[in-house]
TORKENU-624223 format. One record per residue (C-alpha): residue number from 1; residue in one letter; x, z, y. Coordinates in nm, 2 decimals. Layout:
<r num="NUM" residu="A" u="X" w="Z" v="Y"/>
...
***
This chain:
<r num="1" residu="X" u="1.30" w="1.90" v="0.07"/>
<r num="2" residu="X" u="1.51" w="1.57" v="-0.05"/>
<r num="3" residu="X" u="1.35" w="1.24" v="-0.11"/>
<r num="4" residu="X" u="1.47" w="1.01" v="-0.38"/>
<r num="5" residu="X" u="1.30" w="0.66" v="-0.37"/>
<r num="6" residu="X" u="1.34" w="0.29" v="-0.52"/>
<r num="7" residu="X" u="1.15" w="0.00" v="-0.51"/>
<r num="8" residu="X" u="1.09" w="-0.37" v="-0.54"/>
<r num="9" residu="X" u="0.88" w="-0.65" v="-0.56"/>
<r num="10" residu="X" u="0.86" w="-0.92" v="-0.84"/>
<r num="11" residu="X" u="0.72" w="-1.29" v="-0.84"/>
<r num="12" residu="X" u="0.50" w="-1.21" v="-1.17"/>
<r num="13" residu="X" u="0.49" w="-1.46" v="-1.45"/>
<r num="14" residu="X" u="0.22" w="-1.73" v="-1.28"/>
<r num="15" residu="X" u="0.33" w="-1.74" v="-0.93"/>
<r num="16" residu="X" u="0.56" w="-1.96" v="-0.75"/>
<r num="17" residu="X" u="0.59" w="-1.80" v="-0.44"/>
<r num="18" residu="X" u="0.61" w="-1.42" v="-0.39"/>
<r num="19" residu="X" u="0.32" w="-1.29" v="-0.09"/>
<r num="20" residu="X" u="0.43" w="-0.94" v="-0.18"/>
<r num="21" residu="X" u="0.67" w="-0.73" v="0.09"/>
<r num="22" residu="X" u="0.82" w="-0.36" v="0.07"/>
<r num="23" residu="X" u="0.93" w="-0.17" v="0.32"/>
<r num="24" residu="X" u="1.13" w="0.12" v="0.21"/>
<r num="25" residu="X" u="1.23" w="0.33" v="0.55"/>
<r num="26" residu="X" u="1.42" w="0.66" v="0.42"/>
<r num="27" residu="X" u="1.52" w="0.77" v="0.78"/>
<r num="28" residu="X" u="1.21" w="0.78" v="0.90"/>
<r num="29" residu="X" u="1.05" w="0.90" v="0.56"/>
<r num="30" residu="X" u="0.83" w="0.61" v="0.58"/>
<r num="31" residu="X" u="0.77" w="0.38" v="0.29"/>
<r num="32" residu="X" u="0.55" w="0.07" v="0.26"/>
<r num="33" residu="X" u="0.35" w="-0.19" v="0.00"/>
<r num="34" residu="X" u="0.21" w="-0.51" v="0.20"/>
<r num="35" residu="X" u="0.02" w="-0.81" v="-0.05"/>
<r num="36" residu="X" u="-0.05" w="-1.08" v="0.16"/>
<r num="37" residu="X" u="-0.30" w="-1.31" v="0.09"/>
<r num="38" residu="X" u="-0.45" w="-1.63" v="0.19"/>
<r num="39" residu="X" u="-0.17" w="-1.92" v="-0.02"/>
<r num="40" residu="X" u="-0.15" w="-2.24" v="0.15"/>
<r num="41" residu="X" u="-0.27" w="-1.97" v="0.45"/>
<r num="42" residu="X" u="0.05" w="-1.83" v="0.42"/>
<r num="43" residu="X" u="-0.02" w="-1.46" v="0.26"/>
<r num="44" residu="X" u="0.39" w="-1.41" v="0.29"/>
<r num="45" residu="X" u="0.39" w="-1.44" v="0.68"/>
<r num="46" residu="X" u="0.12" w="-1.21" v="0.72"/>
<r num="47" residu="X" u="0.25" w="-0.95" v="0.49"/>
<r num="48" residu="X" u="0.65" w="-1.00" v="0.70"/>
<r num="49" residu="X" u="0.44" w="-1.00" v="1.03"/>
<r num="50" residu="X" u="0.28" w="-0.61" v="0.90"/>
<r num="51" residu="X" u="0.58" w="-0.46" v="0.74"/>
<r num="52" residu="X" u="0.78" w="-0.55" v="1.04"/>
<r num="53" residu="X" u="0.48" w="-0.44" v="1.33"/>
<r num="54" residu="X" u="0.50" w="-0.07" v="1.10"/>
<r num="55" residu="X" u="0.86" w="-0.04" v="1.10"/>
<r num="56" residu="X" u="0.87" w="-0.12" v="1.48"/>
<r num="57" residu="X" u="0.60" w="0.14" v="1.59"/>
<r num="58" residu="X" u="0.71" w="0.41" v="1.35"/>
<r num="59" residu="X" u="1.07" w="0.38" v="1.47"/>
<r num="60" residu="X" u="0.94" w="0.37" v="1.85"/>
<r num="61" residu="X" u="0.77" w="0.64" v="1.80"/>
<r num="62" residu="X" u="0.96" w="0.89" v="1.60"/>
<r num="63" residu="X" u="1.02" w="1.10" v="1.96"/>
<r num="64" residu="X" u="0.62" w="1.23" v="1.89"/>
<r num="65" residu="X" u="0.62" w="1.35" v="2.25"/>
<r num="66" residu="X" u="0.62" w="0.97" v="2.43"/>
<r num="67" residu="X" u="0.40" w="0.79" v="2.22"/>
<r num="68" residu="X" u="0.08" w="0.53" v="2.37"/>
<r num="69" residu="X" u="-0.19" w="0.56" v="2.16"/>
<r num="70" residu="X" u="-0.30" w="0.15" v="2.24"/>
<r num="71" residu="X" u="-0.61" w="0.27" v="1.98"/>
<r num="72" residu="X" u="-0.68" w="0.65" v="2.11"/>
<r num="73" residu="X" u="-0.59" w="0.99" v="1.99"/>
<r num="74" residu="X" u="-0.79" w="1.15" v="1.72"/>
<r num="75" residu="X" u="-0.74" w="1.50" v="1.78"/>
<r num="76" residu="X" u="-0.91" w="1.62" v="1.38"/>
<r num="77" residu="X" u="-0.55" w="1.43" v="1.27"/>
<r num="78" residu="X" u="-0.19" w="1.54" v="1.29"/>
<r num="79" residu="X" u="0.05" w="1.39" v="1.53"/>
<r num="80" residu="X" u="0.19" w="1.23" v="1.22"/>
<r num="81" residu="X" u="-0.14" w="1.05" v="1.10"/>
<r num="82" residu="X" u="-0.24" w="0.97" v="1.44"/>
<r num="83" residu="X" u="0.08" w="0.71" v="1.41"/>
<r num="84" residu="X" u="0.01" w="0.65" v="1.08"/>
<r num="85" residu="X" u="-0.36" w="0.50" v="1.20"/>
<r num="86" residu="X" u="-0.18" w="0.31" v="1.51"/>
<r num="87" residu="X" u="0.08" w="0.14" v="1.31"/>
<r num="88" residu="X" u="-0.17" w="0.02" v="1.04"/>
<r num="89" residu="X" u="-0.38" w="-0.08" v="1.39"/>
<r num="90" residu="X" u="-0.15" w="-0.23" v="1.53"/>
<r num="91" residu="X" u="0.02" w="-0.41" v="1.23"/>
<r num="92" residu="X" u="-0.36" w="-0.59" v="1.18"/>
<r num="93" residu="X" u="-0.37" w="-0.68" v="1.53"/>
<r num="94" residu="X" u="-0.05" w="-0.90" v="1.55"/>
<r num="95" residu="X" u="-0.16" w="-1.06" v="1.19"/>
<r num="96" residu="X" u="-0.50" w="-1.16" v="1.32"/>
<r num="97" residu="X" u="-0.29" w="-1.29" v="1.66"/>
<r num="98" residu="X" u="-0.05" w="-1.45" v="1.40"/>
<r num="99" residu="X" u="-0.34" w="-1.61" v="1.24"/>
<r num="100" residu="X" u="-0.49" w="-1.78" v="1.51"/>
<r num="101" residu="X" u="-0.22" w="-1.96" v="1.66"/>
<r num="102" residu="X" u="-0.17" w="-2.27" v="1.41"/>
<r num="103" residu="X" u="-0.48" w="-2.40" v="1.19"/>
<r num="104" residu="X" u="-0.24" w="-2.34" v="0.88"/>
<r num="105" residu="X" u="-0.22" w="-1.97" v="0.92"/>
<r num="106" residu="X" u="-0.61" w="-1.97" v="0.97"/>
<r num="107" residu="X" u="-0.74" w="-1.72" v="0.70"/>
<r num="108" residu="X" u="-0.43" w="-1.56" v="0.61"/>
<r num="109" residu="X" u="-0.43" w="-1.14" v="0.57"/>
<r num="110" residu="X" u="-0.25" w="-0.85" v="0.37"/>
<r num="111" residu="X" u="-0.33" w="-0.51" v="0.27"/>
<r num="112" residu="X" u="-0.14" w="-0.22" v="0.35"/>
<r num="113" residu="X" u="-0.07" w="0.10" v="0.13"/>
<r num="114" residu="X" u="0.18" w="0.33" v="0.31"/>
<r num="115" residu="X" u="0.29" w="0.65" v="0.33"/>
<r num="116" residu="X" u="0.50" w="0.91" v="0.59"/>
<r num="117" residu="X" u="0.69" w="1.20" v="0.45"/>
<r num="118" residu="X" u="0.74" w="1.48" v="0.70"/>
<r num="119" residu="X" u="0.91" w="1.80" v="0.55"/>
<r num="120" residu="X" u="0.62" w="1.93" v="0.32"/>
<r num="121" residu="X" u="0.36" w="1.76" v="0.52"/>
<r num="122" residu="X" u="0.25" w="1.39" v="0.37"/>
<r num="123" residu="X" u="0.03" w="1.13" v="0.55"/>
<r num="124" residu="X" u="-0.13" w="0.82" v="0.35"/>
<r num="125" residu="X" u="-0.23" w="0.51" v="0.50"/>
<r num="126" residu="X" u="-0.43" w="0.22" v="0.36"/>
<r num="127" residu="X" u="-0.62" w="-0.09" v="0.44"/>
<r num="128" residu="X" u="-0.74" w="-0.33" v="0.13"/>
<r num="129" residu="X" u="-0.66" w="-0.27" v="-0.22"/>
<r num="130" residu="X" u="-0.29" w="-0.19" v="-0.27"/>
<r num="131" residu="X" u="-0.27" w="0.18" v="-0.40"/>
<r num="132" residu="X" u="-0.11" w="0.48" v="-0.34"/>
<r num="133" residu="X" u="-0.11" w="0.76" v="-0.63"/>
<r num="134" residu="X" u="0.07" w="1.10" v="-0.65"/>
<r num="135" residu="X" u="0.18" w="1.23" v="-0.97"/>
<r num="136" residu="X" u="0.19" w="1.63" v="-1.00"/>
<r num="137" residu="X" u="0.19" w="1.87" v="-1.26"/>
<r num="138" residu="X" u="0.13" w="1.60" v="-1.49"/>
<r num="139" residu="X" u="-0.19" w="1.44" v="-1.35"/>
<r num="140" residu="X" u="-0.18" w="1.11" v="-1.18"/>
<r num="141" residu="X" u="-0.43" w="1.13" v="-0.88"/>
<r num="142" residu="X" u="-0.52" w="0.80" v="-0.64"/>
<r num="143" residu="X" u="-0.49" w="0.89" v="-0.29"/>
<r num="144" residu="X" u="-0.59" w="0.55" v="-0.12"/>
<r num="145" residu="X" u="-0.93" w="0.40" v="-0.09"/>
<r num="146" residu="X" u="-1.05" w="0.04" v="-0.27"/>
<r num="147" residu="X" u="-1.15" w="-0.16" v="-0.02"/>
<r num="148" residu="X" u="-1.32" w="-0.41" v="-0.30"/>
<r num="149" residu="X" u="-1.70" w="-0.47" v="-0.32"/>
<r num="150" residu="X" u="-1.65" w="-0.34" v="-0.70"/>
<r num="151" residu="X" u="-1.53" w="0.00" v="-0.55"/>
<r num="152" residu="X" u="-1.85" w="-0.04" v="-0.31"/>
<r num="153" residu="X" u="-2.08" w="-0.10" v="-0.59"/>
<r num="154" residu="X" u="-1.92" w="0.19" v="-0.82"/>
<r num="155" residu="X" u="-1.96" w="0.44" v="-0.50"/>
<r num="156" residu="X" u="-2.32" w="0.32" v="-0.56"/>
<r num="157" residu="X" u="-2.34" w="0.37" v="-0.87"/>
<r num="158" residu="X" u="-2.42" w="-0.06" v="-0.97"/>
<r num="159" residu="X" u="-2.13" w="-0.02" v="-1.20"/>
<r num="160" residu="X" u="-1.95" w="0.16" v="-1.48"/>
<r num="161" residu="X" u="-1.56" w="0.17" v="-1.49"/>
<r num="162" residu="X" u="-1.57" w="0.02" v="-1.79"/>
<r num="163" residu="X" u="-1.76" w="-0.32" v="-1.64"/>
<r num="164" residu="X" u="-1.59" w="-0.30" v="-1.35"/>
<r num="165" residu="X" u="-1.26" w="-0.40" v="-1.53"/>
<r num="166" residu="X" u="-1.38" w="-0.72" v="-1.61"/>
<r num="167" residu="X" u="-1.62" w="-0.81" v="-1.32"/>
<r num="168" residu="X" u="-1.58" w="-1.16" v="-1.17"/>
<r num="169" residu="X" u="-1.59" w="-1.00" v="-0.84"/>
<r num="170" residu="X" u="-1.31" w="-0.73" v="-0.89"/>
<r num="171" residu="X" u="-1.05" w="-0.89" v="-0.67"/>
<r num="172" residu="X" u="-1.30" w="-0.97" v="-0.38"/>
<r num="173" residu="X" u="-1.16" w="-0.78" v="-0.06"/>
<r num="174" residu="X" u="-1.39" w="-0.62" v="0.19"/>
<r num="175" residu="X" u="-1.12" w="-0.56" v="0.49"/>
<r num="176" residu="X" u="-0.76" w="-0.63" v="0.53"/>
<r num="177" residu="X" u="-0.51" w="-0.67" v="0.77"/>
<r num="178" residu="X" u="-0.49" w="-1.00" v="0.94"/>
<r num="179" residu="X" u="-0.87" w="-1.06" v="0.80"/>
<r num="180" residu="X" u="-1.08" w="-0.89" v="1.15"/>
<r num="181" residu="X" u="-0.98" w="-0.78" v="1.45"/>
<r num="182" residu="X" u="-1.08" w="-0.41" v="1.39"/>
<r num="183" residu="X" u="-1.00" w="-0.32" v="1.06"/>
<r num="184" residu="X" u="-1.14" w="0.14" v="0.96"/>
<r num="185" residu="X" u="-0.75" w="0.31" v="0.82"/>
<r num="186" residu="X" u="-0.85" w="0.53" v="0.54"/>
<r num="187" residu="X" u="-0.59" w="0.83" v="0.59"/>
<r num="188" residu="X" u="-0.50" w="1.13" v="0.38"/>
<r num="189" residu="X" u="-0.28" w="1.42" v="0.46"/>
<r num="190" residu="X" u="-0.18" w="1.71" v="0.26"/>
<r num="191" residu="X" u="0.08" w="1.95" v="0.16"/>
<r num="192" residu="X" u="0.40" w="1.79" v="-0.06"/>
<r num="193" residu="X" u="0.52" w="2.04" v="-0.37"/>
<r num="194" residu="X" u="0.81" w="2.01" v="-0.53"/>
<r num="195" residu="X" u="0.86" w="1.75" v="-0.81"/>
<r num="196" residu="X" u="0.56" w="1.56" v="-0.67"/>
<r num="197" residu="X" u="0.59" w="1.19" v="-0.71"/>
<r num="198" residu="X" u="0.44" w="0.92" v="-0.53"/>
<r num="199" residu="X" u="0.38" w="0.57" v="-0.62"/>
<r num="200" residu="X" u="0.27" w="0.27" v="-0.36"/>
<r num="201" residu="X" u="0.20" w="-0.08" v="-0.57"/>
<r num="202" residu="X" u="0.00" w="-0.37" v="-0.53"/>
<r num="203" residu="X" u="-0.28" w="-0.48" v="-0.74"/>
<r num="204" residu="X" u="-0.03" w="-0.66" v="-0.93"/>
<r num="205" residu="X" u="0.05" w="-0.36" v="-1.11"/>
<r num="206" residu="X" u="-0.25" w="-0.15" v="-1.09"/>
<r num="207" residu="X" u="-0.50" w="-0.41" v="-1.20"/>
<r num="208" residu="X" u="-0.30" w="-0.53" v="-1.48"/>
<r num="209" residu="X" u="-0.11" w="-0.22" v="-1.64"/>
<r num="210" residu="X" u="-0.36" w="0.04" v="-1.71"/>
<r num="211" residu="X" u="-0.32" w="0.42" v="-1.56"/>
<r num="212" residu="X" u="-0.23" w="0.62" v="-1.87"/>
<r num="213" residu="X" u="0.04" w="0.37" v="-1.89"/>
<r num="214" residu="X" u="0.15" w="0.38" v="-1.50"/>
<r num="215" residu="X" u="0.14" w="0.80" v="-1.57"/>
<r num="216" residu="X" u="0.37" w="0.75" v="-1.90"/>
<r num="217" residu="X" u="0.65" w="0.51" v="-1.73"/>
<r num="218" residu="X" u="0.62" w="0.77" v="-1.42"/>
<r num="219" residu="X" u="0.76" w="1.08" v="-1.62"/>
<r num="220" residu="X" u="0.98" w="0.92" v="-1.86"/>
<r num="221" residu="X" u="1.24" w="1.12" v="-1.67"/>
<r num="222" residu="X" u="1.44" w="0.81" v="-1.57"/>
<r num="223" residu="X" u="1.59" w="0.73" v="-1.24"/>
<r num="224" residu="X" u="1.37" w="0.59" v="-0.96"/>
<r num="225" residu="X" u="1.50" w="0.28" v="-1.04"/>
<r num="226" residu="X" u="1.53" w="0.29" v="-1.39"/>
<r num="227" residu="X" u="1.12" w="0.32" v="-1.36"/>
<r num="228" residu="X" u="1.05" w="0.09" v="-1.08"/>
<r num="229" residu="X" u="1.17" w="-0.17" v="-1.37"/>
<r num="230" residu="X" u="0.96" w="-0.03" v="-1.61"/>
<r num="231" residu="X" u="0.68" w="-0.10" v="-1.43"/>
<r num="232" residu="X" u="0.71" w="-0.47" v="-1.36"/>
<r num="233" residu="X" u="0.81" w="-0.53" v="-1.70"/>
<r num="234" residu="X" u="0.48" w="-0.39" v="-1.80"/>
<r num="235" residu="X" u="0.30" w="-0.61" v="-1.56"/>
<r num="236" residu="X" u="0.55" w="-0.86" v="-1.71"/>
<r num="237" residu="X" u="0.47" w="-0.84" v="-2.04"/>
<r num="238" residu="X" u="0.11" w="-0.79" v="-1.98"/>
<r num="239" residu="X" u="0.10" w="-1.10" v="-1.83"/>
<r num="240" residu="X" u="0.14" w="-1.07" v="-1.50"/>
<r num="241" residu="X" u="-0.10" w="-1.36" v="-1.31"/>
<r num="242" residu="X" u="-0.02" w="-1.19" v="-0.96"/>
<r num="243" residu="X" u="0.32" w="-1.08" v="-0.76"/>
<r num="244" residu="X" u="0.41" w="-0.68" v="-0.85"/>
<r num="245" residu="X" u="0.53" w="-0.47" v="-0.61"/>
<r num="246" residu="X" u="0.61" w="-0.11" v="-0.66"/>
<r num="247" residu="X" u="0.79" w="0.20" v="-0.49"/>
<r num="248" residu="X" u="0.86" w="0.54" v="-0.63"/>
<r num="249" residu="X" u="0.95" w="0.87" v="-0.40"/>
<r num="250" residu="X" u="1.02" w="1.21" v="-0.56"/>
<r num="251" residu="X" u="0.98" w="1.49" v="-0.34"/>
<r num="252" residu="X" u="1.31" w="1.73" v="-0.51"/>
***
């Protein structure tokens, strides 16, 4: 299978600074969305500190055979999301290192949404509430996990979707990197088809263009590139009060 990807991140229309980091890795078929948070904490630094602790462990341990497992081996998981889990691990223990060494940084996190592309075999990582989404036969499907009290509260059935849009609570994180010393990886693996499409983005884009409309730009039949743009001029136009990040792989 071949792998065409793209991305970027933008500053958005309200921000000064840009917290937002991609990581796009084709050698290793590894691809990555960090938003760092915290402002004056310095959300950038933690999101650099993560995309570079991934990078690092996925490069050192792309010989599968002499890997450490610093966290344990979880033998229900591939090799490949066993690596997946460490990196996101260890990425969220040198941010909440990072964090405690000046009184500026205190506070300061990012979430993760990443993926690894192995042949047909695809392994999804996340911590927080950047997004990962595959688009197949039509149908765009989320593959990561919210971690947001509003996705806690719809799981319990306290909200609608439709309220949940608009709740005053609906950017409120309940883990991220950088934010505790343990964070819980939500992982998903499954089998890649051909023409598949997957899209990593922070909340940037996701909370502010609406699905039907992230589906639309996403099989326009454009280049990668061509609708990476579209995206953030979307989020652009629709306002855009947070930094936009977005990556696109097609599995051809």
């Amino acid at each position: 299978m071949s792998i065409e990807s793209s991305g970027r991140s933008d500053v958005g229309c309200i921000r000064t600074n840009n917290e937002d980091r991609v990581l796009l890795a084709p050698p290793l078929g590894f691809y990555a969305v960090c938003d760092g948070m915290g402002g004056h904490q310095r959300g950038d630094l933690a999101a650099e500190v993560a995309v570079s602790a991934l990078k690092q462990y996925m490069e050192a341990s792309a010989d599968r055979f002499e890997i450490t497992w610093p966290f344990g081996y979880q033998y229900e998981l591939s090799i490949d999301a066993n690596r997946m889990n460490t990196a996101i691990k260890l990425a969220n223990r040198l941010v909440w290192r990072t964090s405690e060494k000046q009184l500026e940084y205190a506070g300061m996190g990012t979430t993760i949404a990443a993926i690894l592309v192995e042949g047909d075999h695809l392994v999804a990582g996340n911590v927080g509430d950047s997004r990962i989404y595959r688009v197949r036969a039509g149908a765009l499907e989320q593959l990561s996990v919210d971690d947001t009290i509003i996705a806690s509260m719809l799981q319990r059935g306290l909200l609608t979707g439709e309220t949940s849009r608009k709740h005053p609570m609906r950017n409120v994180l309940t883990q991220a990197a950088g934010s505790q010393e343990n964070v819980e990886v939500h992982l998903h693996e499954s089998t890649l088809e051909l023409a598949d499409m997957l899209l990593l983005c922070s909340d940037g884009l996701h909370g502010v263009v609406e699905e039907d409309e992230i589906s639309g730009i996403l099989q326009t039949g454009q280049t990668e590139e061509r609708k990476v743009s579209q995206l953030i001029e979307a989020a652009r136009a629709a306002g855009a009060p947070d930094n936009i990040s977005a990556i696109i792989v097609t599995i051809g």
